[in-house]
RODRENVO-176672 format. One line per field, with one value per residue (C-alpha): y, z, x; residue number from 0. Coordinates in nm, 2 decimals. Last residue first. Example, Ala and Ser with C-alpha at 12.3 -4.5 7.8 and 13.67 -1.06 7.14 Angstrom:
REM RODRENVO-176672
py: -0.11  -0.45
pz: 0.71  0.78
px: 1.37  1.23
n: 1  0
//
This chain:
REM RODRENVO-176672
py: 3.52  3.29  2.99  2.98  3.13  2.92  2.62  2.72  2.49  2.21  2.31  2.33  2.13  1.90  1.86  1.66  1.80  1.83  1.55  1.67  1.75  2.08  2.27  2.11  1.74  1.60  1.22  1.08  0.75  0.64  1.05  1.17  1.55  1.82  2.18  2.43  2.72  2.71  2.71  3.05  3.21  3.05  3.23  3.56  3.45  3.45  3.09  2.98  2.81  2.59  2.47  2.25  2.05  2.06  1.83  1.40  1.34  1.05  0.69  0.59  0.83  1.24  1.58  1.87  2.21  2.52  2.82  3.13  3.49  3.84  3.77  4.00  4.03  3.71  3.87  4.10  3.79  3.67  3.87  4.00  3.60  3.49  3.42  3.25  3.01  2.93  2.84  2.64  2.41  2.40  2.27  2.04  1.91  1.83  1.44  1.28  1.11  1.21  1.56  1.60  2.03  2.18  2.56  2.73  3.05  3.28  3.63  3.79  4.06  3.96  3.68  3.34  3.44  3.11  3.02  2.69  2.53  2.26  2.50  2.33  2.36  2.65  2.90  3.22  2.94  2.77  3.05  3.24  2.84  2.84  3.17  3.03  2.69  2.38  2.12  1.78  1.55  1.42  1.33  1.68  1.92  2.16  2.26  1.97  1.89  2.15  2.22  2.56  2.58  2.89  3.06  3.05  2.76  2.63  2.30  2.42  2.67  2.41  2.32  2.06  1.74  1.89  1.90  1.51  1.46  1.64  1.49  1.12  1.28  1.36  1.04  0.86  1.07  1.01  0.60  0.57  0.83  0.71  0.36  0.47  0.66  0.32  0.05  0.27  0.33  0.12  0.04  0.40  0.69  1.03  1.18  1.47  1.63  1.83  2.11  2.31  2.25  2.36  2.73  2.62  2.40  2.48  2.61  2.36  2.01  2.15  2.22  1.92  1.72  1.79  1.78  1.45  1.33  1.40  1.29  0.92  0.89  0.79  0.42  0.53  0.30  0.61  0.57  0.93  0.94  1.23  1.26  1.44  1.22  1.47  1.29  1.24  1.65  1.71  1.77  1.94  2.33  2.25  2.39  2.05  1.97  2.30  2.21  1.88  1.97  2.22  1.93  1.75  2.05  2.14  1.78  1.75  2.13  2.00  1.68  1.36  1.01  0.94  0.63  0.77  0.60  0.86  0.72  0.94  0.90  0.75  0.63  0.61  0.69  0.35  0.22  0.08  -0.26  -0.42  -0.76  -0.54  -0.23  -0.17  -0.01  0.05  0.15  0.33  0.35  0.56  0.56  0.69  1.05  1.14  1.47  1.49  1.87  1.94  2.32  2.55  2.88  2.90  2.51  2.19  1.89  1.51  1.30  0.95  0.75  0.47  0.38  0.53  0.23  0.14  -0.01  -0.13  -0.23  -0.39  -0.39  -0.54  -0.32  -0.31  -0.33  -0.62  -0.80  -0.52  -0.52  -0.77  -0.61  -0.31  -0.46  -0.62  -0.33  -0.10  -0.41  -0.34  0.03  -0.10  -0.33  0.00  0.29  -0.07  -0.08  0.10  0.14  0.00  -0.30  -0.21  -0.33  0.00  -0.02  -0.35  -0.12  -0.07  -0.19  -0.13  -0.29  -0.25  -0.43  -0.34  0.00  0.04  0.28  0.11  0.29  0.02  0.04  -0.33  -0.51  -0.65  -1.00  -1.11  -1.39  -1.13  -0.93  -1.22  -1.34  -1.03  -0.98  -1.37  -1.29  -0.94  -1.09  -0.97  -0.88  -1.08  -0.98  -1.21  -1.05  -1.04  -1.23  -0.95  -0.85  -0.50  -0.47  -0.38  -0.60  -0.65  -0.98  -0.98  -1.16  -1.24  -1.40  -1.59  -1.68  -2.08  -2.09  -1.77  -1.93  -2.27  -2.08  -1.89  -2.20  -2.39  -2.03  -2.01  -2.40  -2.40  -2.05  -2.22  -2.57  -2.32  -2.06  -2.41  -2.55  -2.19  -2.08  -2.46  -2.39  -2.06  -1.92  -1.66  -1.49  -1.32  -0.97  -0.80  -0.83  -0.88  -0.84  -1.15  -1.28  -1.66  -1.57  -1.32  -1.63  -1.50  -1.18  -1.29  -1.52  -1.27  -1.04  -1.35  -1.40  -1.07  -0.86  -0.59  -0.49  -0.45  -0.57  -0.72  -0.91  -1.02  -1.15  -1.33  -1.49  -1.55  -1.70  -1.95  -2.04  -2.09  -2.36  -2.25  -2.44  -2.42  -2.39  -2.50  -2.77  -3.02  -2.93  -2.77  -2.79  -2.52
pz: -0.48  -0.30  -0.10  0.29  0.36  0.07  0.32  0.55  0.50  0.47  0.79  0.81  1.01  1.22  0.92  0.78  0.52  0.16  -0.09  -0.47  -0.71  -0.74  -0.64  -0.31  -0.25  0.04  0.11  0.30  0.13  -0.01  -0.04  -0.28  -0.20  -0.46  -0.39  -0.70  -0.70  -1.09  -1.15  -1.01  -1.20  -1.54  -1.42  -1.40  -1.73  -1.93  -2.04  -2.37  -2.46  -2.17  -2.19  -1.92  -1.81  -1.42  -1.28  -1.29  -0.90  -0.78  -0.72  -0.62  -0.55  -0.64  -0.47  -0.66  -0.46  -0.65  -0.43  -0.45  -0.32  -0.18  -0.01  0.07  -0.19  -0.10  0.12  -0.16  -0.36  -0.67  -0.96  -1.02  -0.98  -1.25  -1.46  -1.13  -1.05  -1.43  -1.44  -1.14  -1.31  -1.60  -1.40  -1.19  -1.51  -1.77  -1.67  -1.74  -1.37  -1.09  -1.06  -0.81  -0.68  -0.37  -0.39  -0.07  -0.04  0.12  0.32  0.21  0.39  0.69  0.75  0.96  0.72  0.53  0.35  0.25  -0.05  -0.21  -0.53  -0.65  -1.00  -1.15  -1.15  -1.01  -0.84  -0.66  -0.57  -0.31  -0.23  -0.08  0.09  0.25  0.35  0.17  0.32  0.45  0.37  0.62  0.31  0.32  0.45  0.17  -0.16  -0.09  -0.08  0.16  0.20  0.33  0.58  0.82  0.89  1.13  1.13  1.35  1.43  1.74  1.60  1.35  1.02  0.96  1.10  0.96  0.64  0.62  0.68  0.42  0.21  0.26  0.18  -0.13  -0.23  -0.11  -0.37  -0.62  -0.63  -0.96  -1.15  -0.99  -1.05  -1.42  -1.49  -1.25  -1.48  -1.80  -1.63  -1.85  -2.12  -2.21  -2.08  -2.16  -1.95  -2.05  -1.78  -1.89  -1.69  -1.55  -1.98  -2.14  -2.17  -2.21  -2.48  -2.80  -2.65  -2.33  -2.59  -2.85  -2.52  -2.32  -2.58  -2.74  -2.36  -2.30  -2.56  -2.43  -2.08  -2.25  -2.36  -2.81  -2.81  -2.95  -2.82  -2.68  -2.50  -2.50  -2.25  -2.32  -2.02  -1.94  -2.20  -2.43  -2.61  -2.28  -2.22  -2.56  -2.82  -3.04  -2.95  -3.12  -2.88  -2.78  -3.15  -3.27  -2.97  -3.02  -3.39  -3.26  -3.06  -3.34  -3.53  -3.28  -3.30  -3.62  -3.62  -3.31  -3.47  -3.56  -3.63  -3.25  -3.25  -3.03  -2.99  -2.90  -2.66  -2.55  -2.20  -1.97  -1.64  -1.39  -1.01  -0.83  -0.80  -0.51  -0.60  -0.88  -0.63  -0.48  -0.48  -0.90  -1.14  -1.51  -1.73  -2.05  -2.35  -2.70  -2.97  -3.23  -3.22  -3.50  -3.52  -3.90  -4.02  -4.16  -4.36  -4.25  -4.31  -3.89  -3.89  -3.85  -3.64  -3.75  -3.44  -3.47  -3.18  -3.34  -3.67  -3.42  -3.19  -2.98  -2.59  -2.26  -1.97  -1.69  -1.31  -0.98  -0.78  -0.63  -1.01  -1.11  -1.29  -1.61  -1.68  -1.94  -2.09  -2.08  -2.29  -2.51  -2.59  -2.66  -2.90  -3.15  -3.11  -3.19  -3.48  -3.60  -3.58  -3.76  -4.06  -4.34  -4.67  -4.57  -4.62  -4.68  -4.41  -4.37  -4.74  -4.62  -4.55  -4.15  -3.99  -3.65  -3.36  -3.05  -2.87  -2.49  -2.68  -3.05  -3.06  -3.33  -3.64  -3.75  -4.15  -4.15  -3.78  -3.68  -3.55  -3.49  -3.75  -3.97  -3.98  -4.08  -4.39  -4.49  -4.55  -4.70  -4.98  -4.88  -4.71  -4.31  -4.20  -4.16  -4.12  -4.20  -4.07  -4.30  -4.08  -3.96  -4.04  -4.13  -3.93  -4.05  -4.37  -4.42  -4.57  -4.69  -4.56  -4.66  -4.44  -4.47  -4.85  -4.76  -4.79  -4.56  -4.27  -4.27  -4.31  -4.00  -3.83  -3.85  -3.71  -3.38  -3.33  -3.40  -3.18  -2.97  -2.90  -2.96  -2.65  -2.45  -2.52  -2.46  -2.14  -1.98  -2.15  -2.03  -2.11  -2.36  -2.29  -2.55  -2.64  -2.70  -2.41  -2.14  -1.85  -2.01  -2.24  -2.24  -2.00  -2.27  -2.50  -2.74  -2.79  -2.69  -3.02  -3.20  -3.20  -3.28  -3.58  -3.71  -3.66  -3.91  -3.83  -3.48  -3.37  -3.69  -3.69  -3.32  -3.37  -3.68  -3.43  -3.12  -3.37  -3.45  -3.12  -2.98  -3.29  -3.57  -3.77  -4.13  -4.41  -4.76  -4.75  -4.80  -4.41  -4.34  -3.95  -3.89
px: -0.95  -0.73  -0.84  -0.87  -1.21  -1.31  -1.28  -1.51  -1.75  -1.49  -1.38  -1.02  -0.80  -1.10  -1.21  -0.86  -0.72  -0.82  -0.76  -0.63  -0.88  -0.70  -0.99  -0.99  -1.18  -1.30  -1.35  -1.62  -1.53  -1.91  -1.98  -1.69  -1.71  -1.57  -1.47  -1.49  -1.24  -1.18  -1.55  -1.58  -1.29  -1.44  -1.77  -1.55  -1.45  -1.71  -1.81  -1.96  -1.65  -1.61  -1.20  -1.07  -1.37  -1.42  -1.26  -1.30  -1.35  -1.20  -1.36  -1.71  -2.03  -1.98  -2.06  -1.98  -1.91  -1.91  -1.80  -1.99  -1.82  -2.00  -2.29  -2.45  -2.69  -2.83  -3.12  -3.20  -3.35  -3.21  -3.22  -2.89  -2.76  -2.95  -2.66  -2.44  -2.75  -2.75  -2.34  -2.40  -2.67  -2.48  -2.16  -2.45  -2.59  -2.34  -2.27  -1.89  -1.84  -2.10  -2.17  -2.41  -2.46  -2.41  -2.36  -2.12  -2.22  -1.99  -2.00  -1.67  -1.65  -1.88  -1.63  -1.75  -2.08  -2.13  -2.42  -2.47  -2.66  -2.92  -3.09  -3.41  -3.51  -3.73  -3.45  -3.65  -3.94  -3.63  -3.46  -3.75  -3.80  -3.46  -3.48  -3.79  -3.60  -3.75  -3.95  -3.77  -4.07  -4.30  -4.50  -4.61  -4.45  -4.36  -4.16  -3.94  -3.55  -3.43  -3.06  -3.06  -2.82  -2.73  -2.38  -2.11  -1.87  -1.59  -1.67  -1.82  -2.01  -2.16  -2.25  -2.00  -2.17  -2.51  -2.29  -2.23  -2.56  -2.68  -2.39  -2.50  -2.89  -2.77  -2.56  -2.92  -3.10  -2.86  -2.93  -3.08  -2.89  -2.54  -2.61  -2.67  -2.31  -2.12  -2.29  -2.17  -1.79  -1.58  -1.83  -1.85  -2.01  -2.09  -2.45  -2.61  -2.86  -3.13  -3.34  -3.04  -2.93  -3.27  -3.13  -2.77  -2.91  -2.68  -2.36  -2.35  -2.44  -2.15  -1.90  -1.99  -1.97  -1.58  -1.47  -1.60  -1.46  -1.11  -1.26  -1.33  -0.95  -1.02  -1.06  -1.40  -1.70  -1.87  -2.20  -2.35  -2.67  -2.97  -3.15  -3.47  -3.64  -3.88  -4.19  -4.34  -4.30  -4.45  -4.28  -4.54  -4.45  -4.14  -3.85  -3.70  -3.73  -3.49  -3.25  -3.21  -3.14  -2.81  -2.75  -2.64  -2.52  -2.28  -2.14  -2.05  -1.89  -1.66  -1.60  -1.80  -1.60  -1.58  -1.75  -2.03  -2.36  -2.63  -2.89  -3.22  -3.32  -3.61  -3.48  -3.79  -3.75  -3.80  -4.10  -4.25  -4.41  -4.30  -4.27  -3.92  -3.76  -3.89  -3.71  -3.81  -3.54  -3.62  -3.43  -3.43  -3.18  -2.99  -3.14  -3.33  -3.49  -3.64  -3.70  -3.97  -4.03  -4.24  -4.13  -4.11  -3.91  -4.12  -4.09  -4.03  -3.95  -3.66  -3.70  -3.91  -3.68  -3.36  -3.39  -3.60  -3.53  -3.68  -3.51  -3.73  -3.57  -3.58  -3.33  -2.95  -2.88  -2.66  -2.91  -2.94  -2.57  -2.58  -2.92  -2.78  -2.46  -2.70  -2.84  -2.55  -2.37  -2.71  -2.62  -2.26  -2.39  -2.57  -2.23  -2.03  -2.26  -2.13  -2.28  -2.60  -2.86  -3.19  -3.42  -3.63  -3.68  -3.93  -4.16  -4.26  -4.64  -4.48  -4.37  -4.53  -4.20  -4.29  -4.19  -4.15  -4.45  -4.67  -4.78  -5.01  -5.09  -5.18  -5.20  -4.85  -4.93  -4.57  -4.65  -4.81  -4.55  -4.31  -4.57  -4.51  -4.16  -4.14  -4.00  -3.88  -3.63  -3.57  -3.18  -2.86  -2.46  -2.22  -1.91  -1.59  -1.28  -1.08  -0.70  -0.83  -1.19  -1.55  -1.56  -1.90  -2.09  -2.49  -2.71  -3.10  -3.36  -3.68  -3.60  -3.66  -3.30  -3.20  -3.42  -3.26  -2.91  -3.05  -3.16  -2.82  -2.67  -2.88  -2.80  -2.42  -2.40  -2.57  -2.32  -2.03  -2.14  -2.20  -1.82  -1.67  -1.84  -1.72  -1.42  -1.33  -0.97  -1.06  -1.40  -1.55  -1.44  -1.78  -1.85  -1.57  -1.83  -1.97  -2.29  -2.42  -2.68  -2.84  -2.91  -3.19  -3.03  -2.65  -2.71  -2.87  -2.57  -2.36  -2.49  -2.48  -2.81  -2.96  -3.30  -3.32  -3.71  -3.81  -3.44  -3.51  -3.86  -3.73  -3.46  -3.69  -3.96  -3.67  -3.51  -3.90  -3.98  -4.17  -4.44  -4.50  -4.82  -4.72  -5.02  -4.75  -4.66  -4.34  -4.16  -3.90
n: 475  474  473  472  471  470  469  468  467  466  465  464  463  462  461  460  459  458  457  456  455  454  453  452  451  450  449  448  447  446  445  444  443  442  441  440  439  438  437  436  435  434  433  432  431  430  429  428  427  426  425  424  423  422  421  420  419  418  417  416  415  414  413  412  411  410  409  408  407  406  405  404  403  402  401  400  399  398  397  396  395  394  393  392  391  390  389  388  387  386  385  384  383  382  381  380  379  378  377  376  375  374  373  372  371  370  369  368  367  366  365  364  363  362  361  360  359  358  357  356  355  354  353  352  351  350  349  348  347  346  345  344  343  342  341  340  339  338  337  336  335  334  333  332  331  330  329  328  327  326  325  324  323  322  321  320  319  318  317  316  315  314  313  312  311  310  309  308  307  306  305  304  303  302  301  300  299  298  297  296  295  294  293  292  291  290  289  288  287  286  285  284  283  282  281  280  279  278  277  276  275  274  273  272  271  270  269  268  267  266  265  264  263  262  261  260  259  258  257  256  255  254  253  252  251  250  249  248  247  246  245  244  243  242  241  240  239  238  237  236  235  234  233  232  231  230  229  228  227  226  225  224  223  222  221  220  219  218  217  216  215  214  213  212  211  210  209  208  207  206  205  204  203  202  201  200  199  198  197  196  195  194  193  192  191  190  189  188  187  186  185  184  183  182  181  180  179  178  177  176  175  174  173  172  171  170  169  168  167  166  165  164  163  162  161  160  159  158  157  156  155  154  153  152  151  150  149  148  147  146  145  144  143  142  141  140  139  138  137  136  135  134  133  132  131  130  129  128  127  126  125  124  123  122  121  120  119  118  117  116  115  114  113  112  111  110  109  108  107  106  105  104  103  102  101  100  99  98  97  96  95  94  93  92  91  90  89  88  87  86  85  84  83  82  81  80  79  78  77  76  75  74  73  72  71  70  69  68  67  66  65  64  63  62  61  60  59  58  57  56  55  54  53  52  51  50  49  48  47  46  45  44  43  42  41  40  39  38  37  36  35  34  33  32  31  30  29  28  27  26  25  24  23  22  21  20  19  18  17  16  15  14  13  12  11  10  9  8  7  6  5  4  3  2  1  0
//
């Protein structure tokens, strides 16, 4: 930071970065704005750094050095303020950093923040905020691992088989107000909000948008916690102000518990199921951690090619020679246009009962037990395809007279890389005939062509058992 005697200052790039960053977040540690300003210098290890890499370690040390020469700078010209948290027994306290209200002001109006702006958050449009927004808290470990969220996206955000742009805010710009019947407000505030932007190549062709809310999980919240969470999702998603921009279709748990992912999983899908069934076909939930984040998104952004792998898988299947009898309705359009694969009749008959698009099979080798065979993507921890089935089943009475005759359904879950995770153990809000239904879903794994029973163990060989008429074979 250059001074002049006429008390004016100049900032270099490192330090506008770091005020920038501290507007932008908050509450930053060191090395949190490090990573920030020097994404390159984060690993697939993050936040472990690196052991045995000098090279990594000898520039991570030269920038660290720089990034924390300038906050010190910062701190004694009353720029910044820290304050030291003890987050882990045997640990070093952390030195964690946020705006002074010395020179509060004199920040906004380097980042050009107009008086009394509200500001979106996005593309950073900050603000106008108060300086109460830059309290220090009790505990800080649930925002350094929103913080940690971030730069873990921003990490992963080159590996995508697309040209991307990651945007983020945090629970300042996410947070809603709505109000209750008697009128009183009640604040939404999930802990996040992120957008990914895709693009195939030179921004041109977009890819389909990923816009979800972010809840960062250190499994401190039980079964009552957790109900209450979505019970608020629920009370905003049904405010006649949240508007369809205001409501993400996704909502993604990253979990930094050691807890086993599934066992979390369960504890979601259970709260989310019971409060949103009716938003749920609509919704998907996605629960993640750093293990398998990379693996959750690529499976959003690439599911219409995992679709169109099974298509072709079942046109393969769906034949008299293979040993099936029955018709396909696998649609993915309301009409031609586009040259685009238009829906069956039947097909769009369900679609405008449900109001999302039903991809299925129906097989009549038996007339006594006439089967339809539901396709639906359920790639890792995500809620949509079970809620999806459990809606198809509730609305069953009023499908169309044609489907009467059919007299079993069998789930089938299709799925990118690895094994298939099962249906979760215990749904509460679950009857038991759709429990019985569940328990006979098939699953597909469409990069190793790989069938699935209902014990999640590999089936035979097609030319065994048709996969299509594989419910022939289980018991009812």
């Amino acid at each position: 930071m250059r001074l002049y005697l006429d008390g004016n200052f100049e900032l270099n790039k490192i330090e506008g970065a770091i005020l920038r960053n501290l507007y932008k977040f908050r509450l930053l540690t060191t090395e949190q704005i490090l990573f920030l300003i020097f994404p390159e210098l984060v690993t697939d290890s993050f936040p472990i750094n690196p052991k045995n890499n000098p090279s990594w370690r000898k520039n991570y040390q030269s920038k660290y050095s720089r990034v924390r020469k300038e906050l010190l700078r910062f701190e004694e010209f009353r720029f910044v303020r820290s304050q030291h948290y003890k987050v882990m027994a045997g640990r070093s306290a952390l030195s964690v950093f946020t705006l002074d209200i010395e020179k509060f002001n004199v920040v906004k109006d380097l980042l050009d923040i107009d008086p009394s702006h509200f500001g979106s958050g996005w593309n950073d449009d900050f603000g106008d905020l108060s300086i109460d927004f830059f309290d220090f808290p009790k505990r800080i470990e649930h925002h350094l691992d929103s913080v940690n969220f971030y730069i873990r996206m921003q990490f992963l955000s080159p590996q995508f088989s697309f040209m991307n742009e990651i945007d983020y805010v945090d629970n300042v710009y996410a947070a809603r107000t709505y109000s209750l019947e008697n009128g009183d407000a009640i604040k939404f505030r999930p802990d996040g909000e992120m957008k990914i932007h895709g693009f195939r190549q030179e921004k041109k062709n977009p890819t389909p948008g990923f816009h979800a809310w972010i809840e960062i999980d250190r499994a401190t919240e039980f079964s009552n916690d957790l109900s209450l969470k979505f019970e608020n999702y629920r009370g905003f998603l049904a405010h006649a102000t949240a508007t369809k921009a205001a409501k993400p279709p996704i909502i993604m748990v990253f979990t930094t518990a050691s807890t086993k992912i599934g066992r979390r999983w369960n504890s979601f899908f259970n709260a989310y199921q019971s409060n949103l069934m009716n938003y749920s076909p609509f919704m998907n939930m996605l629960v993640c951690n750093a293990d398998n984040l990379f693996q959750t998104l690529s499976s959003f952004t690439e599911r219409s090619g995992m679709l169109l792998k099974v298509k072709q898988r079942i046109e393969g299947a769906a034949k008299p020679d293979m040993g099936f009898l029955g018709t396909v309705h696998m649609g993915t359009a309301r009409n031609h246009e586009h040259d685009q694969d238009p829906f069956t009749a039947l097909q769009l008959a369900c679609h405008d009962l449900l109001g999302w698009a039903p991809q299925f099979v129906i097989t009549e080798n038996n007339p006594n037990r006439v089967q339809l065979y539901l396709f639906q993507k359920f790639d890792g921890y995500e809620t949509q395809g079970i809620c999806r089935v459990l809606d198809f089943l509730r609305k069953w009475s009023q499908f169309p007279d044609e489907l009467k005759r059919v007299k079993e359904i069998v789930p089938v879950f299709y799925f990118k890389y690895g094994s298939p995770v099962g249906v979760p153990k215990q749904i509460d809000d679950c009857t038991d005939e759709e429990r019985t239904v569940l328990s006979r879903s098939l699953w597909y794994g469409t990069e190793q062509e790989a069938w699935y029973d209902e014990t999640l163990k590999l089936m035979k060989s097609e030319s065994v058992i048709n996969p299509l008429t594989y419910g022939l074979h289980q018991k009812v």
